[in-house]
C-alpha positions in Angstrom: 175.0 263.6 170.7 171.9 264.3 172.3 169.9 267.5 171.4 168.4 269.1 174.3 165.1 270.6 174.5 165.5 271.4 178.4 166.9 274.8 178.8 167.6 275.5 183.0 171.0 273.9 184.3 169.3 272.3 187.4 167.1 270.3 184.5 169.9 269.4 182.3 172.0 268.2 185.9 168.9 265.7 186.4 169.2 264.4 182.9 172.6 263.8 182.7 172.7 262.1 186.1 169.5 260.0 185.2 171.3 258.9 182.5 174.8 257.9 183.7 172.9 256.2 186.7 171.6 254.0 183.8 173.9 250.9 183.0 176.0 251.3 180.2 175.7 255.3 179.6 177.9 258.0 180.7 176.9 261.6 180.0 180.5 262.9 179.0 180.3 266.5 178.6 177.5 269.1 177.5 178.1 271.7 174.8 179.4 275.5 175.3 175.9 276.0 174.4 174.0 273.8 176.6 171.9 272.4 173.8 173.4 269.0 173.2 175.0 266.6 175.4 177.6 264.0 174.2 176.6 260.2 175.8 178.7 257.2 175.5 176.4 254.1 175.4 178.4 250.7 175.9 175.9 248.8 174.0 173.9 250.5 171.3 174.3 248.9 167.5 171.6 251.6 166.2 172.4 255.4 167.6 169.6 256.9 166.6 167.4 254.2 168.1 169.7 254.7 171.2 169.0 258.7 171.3 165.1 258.6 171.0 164.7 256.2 173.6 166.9 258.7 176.0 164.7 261.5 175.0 161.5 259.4 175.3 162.0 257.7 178.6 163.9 260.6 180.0 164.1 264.0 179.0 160.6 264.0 177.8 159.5 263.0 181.0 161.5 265.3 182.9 160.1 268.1 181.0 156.2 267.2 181.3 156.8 266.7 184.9 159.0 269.9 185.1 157.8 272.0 183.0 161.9 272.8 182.7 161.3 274.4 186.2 163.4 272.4 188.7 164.4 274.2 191.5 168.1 273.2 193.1 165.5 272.7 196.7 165.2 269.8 198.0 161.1 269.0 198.5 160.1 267.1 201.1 156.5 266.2 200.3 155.2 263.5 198.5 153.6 265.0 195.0 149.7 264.4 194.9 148.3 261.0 193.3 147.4 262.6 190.0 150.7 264.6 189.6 152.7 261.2 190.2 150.4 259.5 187.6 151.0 262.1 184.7 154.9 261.9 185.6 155.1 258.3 184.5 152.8 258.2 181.6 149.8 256.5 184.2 149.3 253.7 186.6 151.4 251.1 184.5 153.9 248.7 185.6 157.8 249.1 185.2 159.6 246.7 182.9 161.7 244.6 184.9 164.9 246.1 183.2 163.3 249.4 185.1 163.2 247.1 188.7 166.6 246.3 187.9 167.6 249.7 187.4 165.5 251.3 190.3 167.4 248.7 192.6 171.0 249.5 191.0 170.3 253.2 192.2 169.1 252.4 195.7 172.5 250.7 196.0 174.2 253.5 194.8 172.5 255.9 196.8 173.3 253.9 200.0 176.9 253.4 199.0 176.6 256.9 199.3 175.1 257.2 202.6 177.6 255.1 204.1 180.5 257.5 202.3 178.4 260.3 204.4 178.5 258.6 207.5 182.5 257.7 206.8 182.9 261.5 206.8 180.7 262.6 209.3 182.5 259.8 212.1 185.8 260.5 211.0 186.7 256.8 210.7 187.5 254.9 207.6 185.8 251.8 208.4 182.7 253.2 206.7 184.6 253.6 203.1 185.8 249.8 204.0 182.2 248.8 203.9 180.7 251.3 201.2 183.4 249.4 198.9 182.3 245.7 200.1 178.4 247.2 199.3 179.6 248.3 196.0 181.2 245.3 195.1 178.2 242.6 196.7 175.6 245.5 194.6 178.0 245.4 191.2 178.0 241.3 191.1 174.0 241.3 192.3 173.4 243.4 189.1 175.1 241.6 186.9 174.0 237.8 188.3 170.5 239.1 188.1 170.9 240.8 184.6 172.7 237.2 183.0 169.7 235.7 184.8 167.0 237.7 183.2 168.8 237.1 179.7 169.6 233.8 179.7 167.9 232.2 182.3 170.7 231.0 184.3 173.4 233.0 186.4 176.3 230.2 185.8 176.9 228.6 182.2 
């Protein structure tokens, strides 16, 4: 269980999609009371370990950039240099598990565009494709993840 310090739904949403969009994490339910949030990690030997890296990299995050004050509107202006800057910690580089997981998200989020599209033209060839993407973006992840750890994609 993770104990929330984000009180407004639309912030609590954003956590719990940030982290089932991370590999090997499901957010699977939040409490009557909104204040904790049950995650299943696939891979985590020390829990506690597991639940202040979550609250670190992402809910702490969310809040200082927040202020628990998302509105459910969509902005479409880029946030000034210095606002950017003190919503990831500063100027530093991501870890390459991070570039892994930014990339894993821009293929989900274009699986999803093509679902869109599917919908809007009425024609089912789109959900044919979105299901070849998903599979070519699942088996890219993963050869790139064996690579990273062991240093070759075939044994």
């Amino acid at each position: 269980m993770l104990s929330l310090e984000l009180r407004s739904p639309e912030a609590i949403t954003v956590l719990a999609g940030t982290i089932t969009m991370t590999p090997g994490t499901v957010s699977c339910d939040l409490s009557a009371d909104g204040r904790s949030l049950l995650v299943h990690c696939l891979d985590a030997p020390d829990a506690e370990e597991a639940v202040r890296q979550m609250k670190e990299r992402y809910e702490d995050r969310l809040r200082r950039s927040s202020r628990d004050r998302i509105r459910p509107a969509v902005r479409l202006r880029l946030p000034p240099r210095s606002r950017c800057c003190s919503t990831c910690g500063g100027c530093a580089r991501p870890a390459l598990m991070d570039r892994v997981l930014a990339v894993d998200t821009m293929v989900i989020n274009i699986i999803a565009l093509i679902v869109l599209a599917g919908i809007h033209e009425r024609s089912t060839i789109f959900f044919e494709a979105a299901l070849l993407f998903a599979m070519f973006g699942f088996i890219s992840t993963v050869a790139y993840c064996r690579f990273i750890l062991r240093g070759d994609v075939i044994e």
